[in-house]
N, C-alpha and C positions, 0 to 999 in steps of 0.2 A: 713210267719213263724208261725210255732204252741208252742205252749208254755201249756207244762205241769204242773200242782199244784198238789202239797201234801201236805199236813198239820199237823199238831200235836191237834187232835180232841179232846184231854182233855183238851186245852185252854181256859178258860172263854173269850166270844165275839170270835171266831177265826171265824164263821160262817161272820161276819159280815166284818173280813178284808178279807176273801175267797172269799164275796161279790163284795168288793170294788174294788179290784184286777180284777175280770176276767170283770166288770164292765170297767173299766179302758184298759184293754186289748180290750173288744169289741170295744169302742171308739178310739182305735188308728190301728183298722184292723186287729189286729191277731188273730188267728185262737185261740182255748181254749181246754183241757180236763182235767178234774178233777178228781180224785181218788176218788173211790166207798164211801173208809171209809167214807167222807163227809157226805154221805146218813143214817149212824149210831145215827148222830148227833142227840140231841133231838131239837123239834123246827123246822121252817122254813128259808131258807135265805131270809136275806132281799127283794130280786127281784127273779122273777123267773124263773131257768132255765132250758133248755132243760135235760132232763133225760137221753138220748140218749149220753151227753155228759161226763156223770160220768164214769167213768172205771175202772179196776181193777189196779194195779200199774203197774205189767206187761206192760200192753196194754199203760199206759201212759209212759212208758219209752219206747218202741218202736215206739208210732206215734210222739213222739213230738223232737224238733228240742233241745230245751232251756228245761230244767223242774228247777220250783221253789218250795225250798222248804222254807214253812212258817211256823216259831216256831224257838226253841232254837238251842243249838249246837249238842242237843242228834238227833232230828229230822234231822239236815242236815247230819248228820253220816249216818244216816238210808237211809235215802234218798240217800246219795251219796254211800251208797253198794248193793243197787236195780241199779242204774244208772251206773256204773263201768263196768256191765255185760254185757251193750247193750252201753259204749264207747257214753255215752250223758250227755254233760254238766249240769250245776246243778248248779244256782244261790239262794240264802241261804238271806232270807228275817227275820231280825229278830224279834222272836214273842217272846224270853223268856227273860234271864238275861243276861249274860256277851256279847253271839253274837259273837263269833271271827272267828267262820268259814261264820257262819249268818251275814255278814257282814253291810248288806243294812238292814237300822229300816224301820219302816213298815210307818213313815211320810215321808220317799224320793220314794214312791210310783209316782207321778208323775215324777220324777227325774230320776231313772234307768228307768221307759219304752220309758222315752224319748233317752237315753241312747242307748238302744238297738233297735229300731225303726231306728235311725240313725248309728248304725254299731260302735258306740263308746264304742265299749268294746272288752276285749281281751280274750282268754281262755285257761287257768294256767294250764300244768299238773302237780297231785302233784300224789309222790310214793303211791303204795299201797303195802303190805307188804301180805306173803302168810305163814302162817304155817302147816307141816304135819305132824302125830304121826307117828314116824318107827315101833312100837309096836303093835301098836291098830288099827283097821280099820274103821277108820273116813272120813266125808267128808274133802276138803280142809280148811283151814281157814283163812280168808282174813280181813284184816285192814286198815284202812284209817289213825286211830293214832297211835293205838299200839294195843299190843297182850301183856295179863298179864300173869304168872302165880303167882300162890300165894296159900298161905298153907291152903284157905279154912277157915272149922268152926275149925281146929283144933288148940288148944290157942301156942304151942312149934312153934317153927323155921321148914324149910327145909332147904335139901342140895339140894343146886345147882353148876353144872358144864358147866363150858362153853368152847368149842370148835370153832374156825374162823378158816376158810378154811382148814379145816383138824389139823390145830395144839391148842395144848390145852394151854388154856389160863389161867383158876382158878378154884378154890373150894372152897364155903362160906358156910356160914350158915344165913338165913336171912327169913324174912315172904313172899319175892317173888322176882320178877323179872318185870323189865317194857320196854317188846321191843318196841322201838319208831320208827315211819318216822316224818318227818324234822313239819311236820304238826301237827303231836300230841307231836311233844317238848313243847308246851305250852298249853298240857294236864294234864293228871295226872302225866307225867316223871317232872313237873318241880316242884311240889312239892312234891319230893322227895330230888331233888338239882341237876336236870338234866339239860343240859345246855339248852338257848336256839338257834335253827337251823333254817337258814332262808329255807323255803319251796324249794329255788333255789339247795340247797346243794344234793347232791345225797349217803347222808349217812344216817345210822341206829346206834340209839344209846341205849346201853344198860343201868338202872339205877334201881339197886339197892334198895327193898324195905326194909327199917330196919336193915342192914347189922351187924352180930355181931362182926365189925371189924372195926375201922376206918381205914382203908388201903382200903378197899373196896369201891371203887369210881365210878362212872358213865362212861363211855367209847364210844367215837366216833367209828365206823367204818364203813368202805366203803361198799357198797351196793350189789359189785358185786360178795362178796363172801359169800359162806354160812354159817349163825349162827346156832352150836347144841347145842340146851338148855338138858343138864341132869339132872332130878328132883327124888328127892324122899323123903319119909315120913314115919314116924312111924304111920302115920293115915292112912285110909281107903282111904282116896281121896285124891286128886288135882284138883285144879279147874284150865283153863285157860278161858278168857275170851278177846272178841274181842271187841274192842271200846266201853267198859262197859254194851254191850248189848245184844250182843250171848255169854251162857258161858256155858262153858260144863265141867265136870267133869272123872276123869281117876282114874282109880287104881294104884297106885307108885309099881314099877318108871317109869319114863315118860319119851321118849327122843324125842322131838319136834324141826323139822328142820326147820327154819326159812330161806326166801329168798327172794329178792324184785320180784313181780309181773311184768308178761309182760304186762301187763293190767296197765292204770294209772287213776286215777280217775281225771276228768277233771272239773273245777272252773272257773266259770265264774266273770269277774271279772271290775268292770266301772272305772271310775274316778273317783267315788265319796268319794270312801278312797284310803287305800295303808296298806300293809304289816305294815311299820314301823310308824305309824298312828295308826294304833292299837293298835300295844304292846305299845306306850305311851299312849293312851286315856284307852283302856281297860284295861291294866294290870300294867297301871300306871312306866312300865319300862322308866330307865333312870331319871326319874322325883323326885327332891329334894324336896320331903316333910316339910323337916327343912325350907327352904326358902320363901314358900310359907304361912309357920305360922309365920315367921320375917315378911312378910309383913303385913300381917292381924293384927297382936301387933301394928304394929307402926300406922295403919289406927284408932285405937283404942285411 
């Protein structure tokens, strides 16, 4: 098996767990390629490896079987919309802060390769989401959590309209919009008050950013029909942006057709957590705070 790395190169020491890692991969016989950007880095890696084995990301999403990516959640984004294109899983090593898609910390490094060394692991597809401007002539735009739009640098509201499978649905006024898949519900949609969707669900959820309505509420719907966002602005621009990391800019008004991808991004995935493991250890869901400080009092 080959196993490709990418990294999040402005990590302080990331050189050194890039190290560990293919280090750790040599010793249990699998094959290794490393993305170029590494070579950017300032400094030496710890040990030294072959040059021949560095690549461009491309080249490391097409020869490799597994590719990991190592760093936070913006990294596994990134990583997993290189990877989507060429349909190869993508295990998400975490190297920043929360980790929710980054699921494996970078101390179960003997743990997951023994994992997958032995076949004990499974691989998730989770929706990706595709938007296209009917106005403008743009590339496609694809999402692993969500697709935003939002009013930009401009400080007033937009209107927005929403249209599901041909029939129209509302008209608000609010600072944006936040289309979700079931994976970036516990993105930026859930602080907004967007629900959250287990990754298994095969739905897209709309949530409302600052709506000037409390009537104005977040909305489940089904995948298989298509969403028409209508946007427009007394400003110059809109901005839409894809997983907080491609974002482009349009002249209002915008009518952007939203539809789930035939393309899924695939997640690699061990024993060594679960879904709902997460949202209680990471995002602290479910979990009685009040109860936890009654016990601490009475230890006291």
């Amino acid at each position: 098996m080959t196993i490709g790395i990418i990294a999040n190169t402005t990590k302080i020491n990331v050189l050194e767990v890039v190290s560990r890692l293919a280090n750790l991969l040599k010793q249990n016989g699998f094959n290794y390629y490393l993305s170029d950007s590494l070579l950017t880095q300032r400094g030496q890696l710890p040990f030294k490896i072959n040059k021949s084995l560095f690549i461009n990301d491309e080249k490391v999403c097409t020869k490799s079987d597994i590719i990991i990516s190592i760093g936070g959640d913006g990294t596994m984004l990134a990583t997993a919309y290189k990877a989507q294109f060429y349909d190869k899983p993508v295990l998400g090593l975490n190297f920043g802060k929360l980790g929710f898609l980054a699921e494996v910390n970078i101390n179960q490094m003997e743990e997951f390769i023994e994992e997958i060394k032995n076949g004990n692991y499974r691989i998730e597809e989770r929706m990706v989401i595709t938007g296209e401007c009917s106005n403008y002539k743009v590339e496609t735009l694809y999402a692993i959590n969500d697709i935003v739009i939002d009013k930009g640098g401009w400080p007033k509201m937009i209107e927005l309209t929403i249209f599901v499978g041909g029939e129209y649905v509302t008209t608000f006024a609010a600072d944006g919009l936040i289309i979700a898949t079931p994976t970036g519900s516990t993105g930026y949609s859930i602080s907004t008050g967007g629900p959250i969707v287990s990754p298994k669900c095969d739905v897209i959820t709309l949530s409302p950013i600052s709506p000037h309505s409390l009537t104005v509420r977040p909305i489940v719907l089904p995948s298989s029909e298509e969403i028409i966002i209508r946007a427009d602005s007394q400003h110059k621009e809109l901005q839409v942006n894809c997983d907080g990391q491609r974002v482009f800019s349009f002249p209002p008004p915008l009518e952007l057709r939203i539809n789930k991808s035939k393309r899924s991004f695939k997640l690699v995935q061990t024993s060594l957590t679960n879904y709902f493991e997460i949202l209680r250890k990471k995002l602290l869901w479910g979990i009685d705070l009040r109860k936890n400080s009654l016990d601490k009092e009475e230890t006291i």
